[in-house]
C-alpha positions as MATLAB code, in Angstrom:
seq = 'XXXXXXXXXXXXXXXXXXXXXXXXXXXXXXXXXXXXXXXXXXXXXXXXXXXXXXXXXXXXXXXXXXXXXXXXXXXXXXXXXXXXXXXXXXXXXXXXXXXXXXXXXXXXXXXXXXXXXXXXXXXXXXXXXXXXXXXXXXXXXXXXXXXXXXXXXXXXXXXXXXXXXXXXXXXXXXXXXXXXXXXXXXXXXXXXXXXXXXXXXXXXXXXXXXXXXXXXXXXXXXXXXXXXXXXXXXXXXXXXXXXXXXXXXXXXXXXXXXXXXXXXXXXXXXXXXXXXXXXXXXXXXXXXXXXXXXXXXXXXXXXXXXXXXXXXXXXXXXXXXXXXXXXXXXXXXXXXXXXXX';
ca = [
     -28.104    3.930   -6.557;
     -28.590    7.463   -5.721;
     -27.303   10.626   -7.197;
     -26.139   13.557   -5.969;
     -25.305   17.565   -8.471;
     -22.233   18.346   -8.794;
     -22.606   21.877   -8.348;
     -24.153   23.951  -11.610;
     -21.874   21.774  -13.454;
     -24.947   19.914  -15.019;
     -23.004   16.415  -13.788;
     -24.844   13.632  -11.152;
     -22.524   12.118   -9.361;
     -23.567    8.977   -7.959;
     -23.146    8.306   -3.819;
     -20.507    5.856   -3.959;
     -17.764    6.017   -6.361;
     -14.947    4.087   -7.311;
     -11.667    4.752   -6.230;
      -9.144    3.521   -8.449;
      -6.469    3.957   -5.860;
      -3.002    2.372   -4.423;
      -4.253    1.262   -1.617;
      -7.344   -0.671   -2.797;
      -4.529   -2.099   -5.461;
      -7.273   -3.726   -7.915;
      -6.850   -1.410  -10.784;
      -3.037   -1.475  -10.118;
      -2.278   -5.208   -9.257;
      -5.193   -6.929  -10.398;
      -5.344   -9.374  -13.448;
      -7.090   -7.086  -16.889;
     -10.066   -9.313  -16.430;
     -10.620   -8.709  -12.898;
     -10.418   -5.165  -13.697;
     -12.923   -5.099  -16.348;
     -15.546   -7.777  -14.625;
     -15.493   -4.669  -11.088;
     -16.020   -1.874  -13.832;
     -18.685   -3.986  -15.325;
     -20.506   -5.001  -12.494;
     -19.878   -1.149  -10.417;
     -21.473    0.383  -13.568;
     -24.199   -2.169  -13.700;
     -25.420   -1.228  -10.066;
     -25.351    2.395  -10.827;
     -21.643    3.991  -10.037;
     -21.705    6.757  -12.692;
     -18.080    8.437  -10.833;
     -14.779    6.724  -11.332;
     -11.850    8.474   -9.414;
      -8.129    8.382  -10.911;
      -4.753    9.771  -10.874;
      -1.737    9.720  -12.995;
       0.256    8.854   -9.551;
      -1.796    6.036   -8.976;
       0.104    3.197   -9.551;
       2.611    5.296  -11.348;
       0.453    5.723  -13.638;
      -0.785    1.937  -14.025;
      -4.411    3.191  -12.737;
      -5.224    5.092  -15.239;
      -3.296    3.015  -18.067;
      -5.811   -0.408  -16.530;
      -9.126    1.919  -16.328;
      -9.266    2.930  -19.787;
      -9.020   -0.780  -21.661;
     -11.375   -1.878  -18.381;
     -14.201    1.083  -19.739;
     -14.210    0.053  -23.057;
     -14.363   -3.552  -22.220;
     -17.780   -2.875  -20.131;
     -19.070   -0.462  -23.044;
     -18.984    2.200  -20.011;
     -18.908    5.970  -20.405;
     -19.226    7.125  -16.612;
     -17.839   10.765  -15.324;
     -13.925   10.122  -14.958;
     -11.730   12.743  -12.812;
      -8.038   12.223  -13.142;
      -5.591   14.060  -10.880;
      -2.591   16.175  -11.631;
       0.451   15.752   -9.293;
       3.428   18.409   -9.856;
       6.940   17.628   -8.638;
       9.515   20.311   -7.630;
      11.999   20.334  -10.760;
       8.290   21.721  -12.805;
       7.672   24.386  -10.125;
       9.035   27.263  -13.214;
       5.993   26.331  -15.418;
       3.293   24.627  -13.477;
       0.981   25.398  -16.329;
       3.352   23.568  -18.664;
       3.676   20.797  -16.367;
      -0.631   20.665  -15.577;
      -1.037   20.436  -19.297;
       1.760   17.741  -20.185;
       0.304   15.575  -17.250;
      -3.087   15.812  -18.056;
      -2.279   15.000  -22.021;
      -0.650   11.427  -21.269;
      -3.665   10.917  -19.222;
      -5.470   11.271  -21.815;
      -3.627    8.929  -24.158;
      -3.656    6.318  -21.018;
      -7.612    6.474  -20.152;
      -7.655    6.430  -24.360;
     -10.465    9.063  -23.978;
     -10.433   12.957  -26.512;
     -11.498   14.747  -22.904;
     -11.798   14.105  -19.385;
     -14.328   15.413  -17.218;
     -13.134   16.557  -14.348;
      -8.975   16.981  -13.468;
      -8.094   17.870   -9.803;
      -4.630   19.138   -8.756;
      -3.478   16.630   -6.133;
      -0.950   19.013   -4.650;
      -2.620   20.383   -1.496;
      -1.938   24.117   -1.005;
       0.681   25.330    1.999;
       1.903   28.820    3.311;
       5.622   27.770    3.235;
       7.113   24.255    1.676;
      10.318   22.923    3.100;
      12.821   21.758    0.586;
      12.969   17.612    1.309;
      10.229   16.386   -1.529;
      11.558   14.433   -4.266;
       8.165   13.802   -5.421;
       4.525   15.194   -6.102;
       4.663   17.710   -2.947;
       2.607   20.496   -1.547;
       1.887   23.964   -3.627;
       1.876   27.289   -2.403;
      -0.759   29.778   -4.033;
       1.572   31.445   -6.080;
       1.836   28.185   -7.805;
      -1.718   27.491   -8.278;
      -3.408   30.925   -8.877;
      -0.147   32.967  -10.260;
       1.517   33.318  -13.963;
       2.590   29.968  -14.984;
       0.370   28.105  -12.564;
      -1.931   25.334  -12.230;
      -4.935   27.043  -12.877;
      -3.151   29.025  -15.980;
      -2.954   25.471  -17.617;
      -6.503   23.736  -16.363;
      -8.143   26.812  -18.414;
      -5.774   26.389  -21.607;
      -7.319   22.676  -21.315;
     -10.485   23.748  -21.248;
     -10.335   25.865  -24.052;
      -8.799   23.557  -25.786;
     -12.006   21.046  -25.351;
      -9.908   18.314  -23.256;
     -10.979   19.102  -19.830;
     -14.366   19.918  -18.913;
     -14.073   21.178  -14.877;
     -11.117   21.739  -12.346;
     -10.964   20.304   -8.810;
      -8.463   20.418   -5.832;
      -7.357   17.875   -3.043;
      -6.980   19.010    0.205;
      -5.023   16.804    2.615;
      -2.824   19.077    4.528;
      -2.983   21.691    7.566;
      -3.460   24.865    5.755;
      -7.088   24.847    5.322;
      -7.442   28.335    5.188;
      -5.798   28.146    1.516;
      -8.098   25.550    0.480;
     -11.329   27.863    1.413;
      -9.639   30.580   -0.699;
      -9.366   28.243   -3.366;
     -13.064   27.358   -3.135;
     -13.982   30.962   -2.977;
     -12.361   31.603   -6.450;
     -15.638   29.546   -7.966;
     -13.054   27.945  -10.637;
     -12.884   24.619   -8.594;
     -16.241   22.547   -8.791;
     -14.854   19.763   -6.642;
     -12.941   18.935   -3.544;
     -11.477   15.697   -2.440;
     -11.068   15.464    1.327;
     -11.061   12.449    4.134;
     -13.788   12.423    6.470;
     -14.462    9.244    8.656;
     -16.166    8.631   11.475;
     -12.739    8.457   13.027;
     -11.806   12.116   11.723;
     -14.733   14.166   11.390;
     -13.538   17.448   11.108;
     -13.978   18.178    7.406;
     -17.660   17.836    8.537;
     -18.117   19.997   11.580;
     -15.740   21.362   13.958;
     -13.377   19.219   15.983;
     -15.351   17.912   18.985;
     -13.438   19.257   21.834;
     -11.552   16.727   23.424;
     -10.935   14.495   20.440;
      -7.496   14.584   18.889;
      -6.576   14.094   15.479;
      -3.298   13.720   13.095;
      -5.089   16.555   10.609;
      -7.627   19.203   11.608;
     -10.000   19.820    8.110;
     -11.482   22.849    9.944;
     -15.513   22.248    8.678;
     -14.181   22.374    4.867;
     -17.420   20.832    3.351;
     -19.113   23.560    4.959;
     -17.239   26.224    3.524;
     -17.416   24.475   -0.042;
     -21.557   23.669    0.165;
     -21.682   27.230    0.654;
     -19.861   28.085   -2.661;
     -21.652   25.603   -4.352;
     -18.309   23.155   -4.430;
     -19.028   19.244   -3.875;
     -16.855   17.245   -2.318;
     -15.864   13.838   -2.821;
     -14.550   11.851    0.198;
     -11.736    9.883    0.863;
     -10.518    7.358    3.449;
     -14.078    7.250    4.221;
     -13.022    3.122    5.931;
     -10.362    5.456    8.302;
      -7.375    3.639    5.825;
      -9.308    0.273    5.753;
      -9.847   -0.043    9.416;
     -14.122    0.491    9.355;
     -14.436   -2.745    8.052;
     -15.175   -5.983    9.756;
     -12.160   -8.017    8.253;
      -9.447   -5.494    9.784;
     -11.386   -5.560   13.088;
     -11.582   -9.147   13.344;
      -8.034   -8.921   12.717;
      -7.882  -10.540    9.178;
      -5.254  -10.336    6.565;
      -5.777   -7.508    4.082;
      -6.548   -8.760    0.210;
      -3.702   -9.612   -1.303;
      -4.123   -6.892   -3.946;
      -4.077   -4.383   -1.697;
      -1.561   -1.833   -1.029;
       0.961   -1.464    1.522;
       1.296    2.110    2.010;
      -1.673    2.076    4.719;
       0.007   -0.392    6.971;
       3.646    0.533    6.233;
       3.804    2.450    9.905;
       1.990   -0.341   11.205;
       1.888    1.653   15.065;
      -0.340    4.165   13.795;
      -2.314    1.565   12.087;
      -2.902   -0.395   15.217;
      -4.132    2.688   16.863;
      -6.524    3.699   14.060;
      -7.749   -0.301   14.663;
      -7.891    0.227   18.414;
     -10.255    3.556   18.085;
     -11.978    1.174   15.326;
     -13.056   -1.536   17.581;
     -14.767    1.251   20.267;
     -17.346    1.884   17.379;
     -18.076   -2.092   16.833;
     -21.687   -1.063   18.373;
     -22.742    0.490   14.862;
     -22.784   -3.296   13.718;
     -26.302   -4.321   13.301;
     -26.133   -8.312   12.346;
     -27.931   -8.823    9.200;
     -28.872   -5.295    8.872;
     -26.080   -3.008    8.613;
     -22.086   -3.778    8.781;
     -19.475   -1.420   10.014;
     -18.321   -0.061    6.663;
     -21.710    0.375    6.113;
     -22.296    2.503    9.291;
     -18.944    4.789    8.271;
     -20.993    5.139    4.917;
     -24.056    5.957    6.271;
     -22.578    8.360    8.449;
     -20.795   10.286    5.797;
     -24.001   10.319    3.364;
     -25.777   12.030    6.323;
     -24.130   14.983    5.443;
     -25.536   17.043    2.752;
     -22.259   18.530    1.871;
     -21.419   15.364    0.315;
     -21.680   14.480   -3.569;
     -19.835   11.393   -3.318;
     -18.154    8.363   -1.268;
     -15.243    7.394   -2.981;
     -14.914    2.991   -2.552;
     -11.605    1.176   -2.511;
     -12.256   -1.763   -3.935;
     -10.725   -4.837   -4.109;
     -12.698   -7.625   -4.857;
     -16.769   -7.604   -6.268;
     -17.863   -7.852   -2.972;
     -16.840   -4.441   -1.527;
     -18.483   -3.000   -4.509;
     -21.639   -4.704   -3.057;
     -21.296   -4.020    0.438;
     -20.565   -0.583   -0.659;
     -23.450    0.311   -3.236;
     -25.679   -1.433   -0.158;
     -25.054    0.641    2.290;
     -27.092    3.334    0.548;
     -29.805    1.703    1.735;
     -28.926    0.025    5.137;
     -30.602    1.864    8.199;
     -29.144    5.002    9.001;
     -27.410    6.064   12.250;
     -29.534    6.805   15.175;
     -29.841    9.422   17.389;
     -28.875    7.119   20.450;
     -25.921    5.717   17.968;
     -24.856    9.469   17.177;
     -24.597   10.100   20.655;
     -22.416    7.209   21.183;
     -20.551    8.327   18.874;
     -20.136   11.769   20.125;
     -18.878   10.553   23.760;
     -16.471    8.799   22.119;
     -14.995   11.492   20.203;
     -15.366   13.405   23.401;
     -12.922   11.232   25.253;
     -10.967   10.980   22.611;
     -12.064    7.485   22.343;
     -10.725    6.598   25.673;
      -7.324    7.291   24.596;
      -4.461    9.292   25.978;
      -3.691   12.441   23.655;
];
């Protein structure tokens, strides 16, 4: 395993991290000792990074990962996430510190290392959300906001740094986040199927969100970023493109509009050529790909079962993508993977 600085926060995160997400399902449907066997045997190949969120599971993540770290005698760097819901829009602050408190009591830890605000920021907000939802910036940054509460938890000793997730149109409000230097890390997807957090969007590929270059922006402030959906929702794998069943632990919500799935998997299959037999498997390729970048601290895994972890935590060291591959790639993208807009 390989690690990667946060920042000048002092903290090495390692390359691939675990996700303790819905969609993966294992720290939300899986049995306590499955739970504790994948901590155990991530943290014995090196994952130092575990990602949470009180929303995960409604709140059944975080609840399973704290018995499942004390089982494996593991302390690694744990970032929780904070997800505010429109009746607590009048104290934010209030709300950022009475989420990340019963976090607390669920991962059974005194402080946490890193909490990220999982509401992405937005100009305007429509009124439809009944749950976590968007935030606009009066909301993070003004009185009675988010990051009014992250510092009253840091002065209080219970969280240590502050990080955003950005999964919504209004990039330009994420970059002015990253420019106020109070955020250390951003969570963002970037695939080989979406690439625009990376660079800018290859003209004549079209895709669902535009991340306008935002590890760029946040290297340059000294901001690391931890990705997500690096599989494109699960479909960089070789089980979903041999058409497979998904684990049984797995969640749903990826395949719920299963017409947008199948398209994912159709623009999945054009980038089969990345397989090297015995040398280097699709996910592998997608990981390889992202760790090219040196805007990236971290991979974040969604594991199900032991052997993802492996396949995963492998890939650090399978052969990286060519310069013929790349340029595969590229044409792809180009044509917008042969697909009409």
């Amino acid at each position: 395993m390989r690690h990667r600085p946060l920042g000048n926060t002092g903290l090495q995160l390692s390359e691939v991290a675990f996700g303790c997400g819905d969609n993966a399902g294992l720290m939300i449907a899986g049995s306590a000792q499955e739970q504790a066997a994948a901590v155990a045997h991530a943290v014995g190949l090196g994952i130092t990074y575990f990602d949470t969120a009180a929303g995960y599971g409604t709140t059944q993540s975080e609840t399973n990962l704290g018995p499942a770290l004390k089982a494996a005698k593991a302390h690694p760097i744990i970032c929780t996430k904070v997800e505010v819901t429109p009746e607590q829009t009048g104290d934010v602050a209030q709300a950022v510190i009475d989420s990340v408190e019963a976090s607390l009591k669920r991962l059974q830890l005194d402080v946490v290392d890193i909490v990220e605000i999982h509401n992405s920021p937005v100009h305007q907000r429509g009124d439809t959300f009944t749950g976590w939802m968007p935030m606009l910036m009066s909301e993070y940054l003004g009185p009675k906001g988010a990051l009014e509460g992250l510092r009253k938890l840091r002065d209080a000793g219970k969280v240590r740094f502050f990080g955003l997730v950005n999964e919504r149109p209004d990039v330009d409000l994420a970059r002015e986040l990253i420019a106020t230097h109070e955020f250390v890390l951003l969570n963002v997807q970037y695939n080989l199927l979406n690439p625009t957090a990376g660079r800018v969007k290859p003209a004549g590929l079209q895709v669902d969100l535009d991340n306008g270059d935002v590890i760029t922006t946040a290297a340059q402030h000294g901001v690391g970023t931890a990705i997500f959906s690096p599989m494109a929702r699960g479909v960089l794998t070789s089980s979903a493109l041999r058409g497979e069943d998904r684990h049984p632990l797995a969640g749903t919500g990826i395949t719920r509009n299963m017409e947008a799935y199948q398209r994912l998997l159709e623009r999945g299959r054009k980038l089969r050529f990345l397989e090297v037999p015995g040398k280097r498997t699709i996910a592998q390729a997608a990981i390889q790909f992202l760790l090219a970048h040196p805007g990236v601290t971290t991979v974040l895994g969604g594991f199900t079962a032991l052997s993802h972890i492996d396949e995963m935590v492998a890939a650090i060291d399978a052969p990286a993508l060519t310069a013929e591959e790349m340029a595969a790639v590229e044409q792809l993208w180009a044509t917008n993977f042969g697909m009409a807009a």
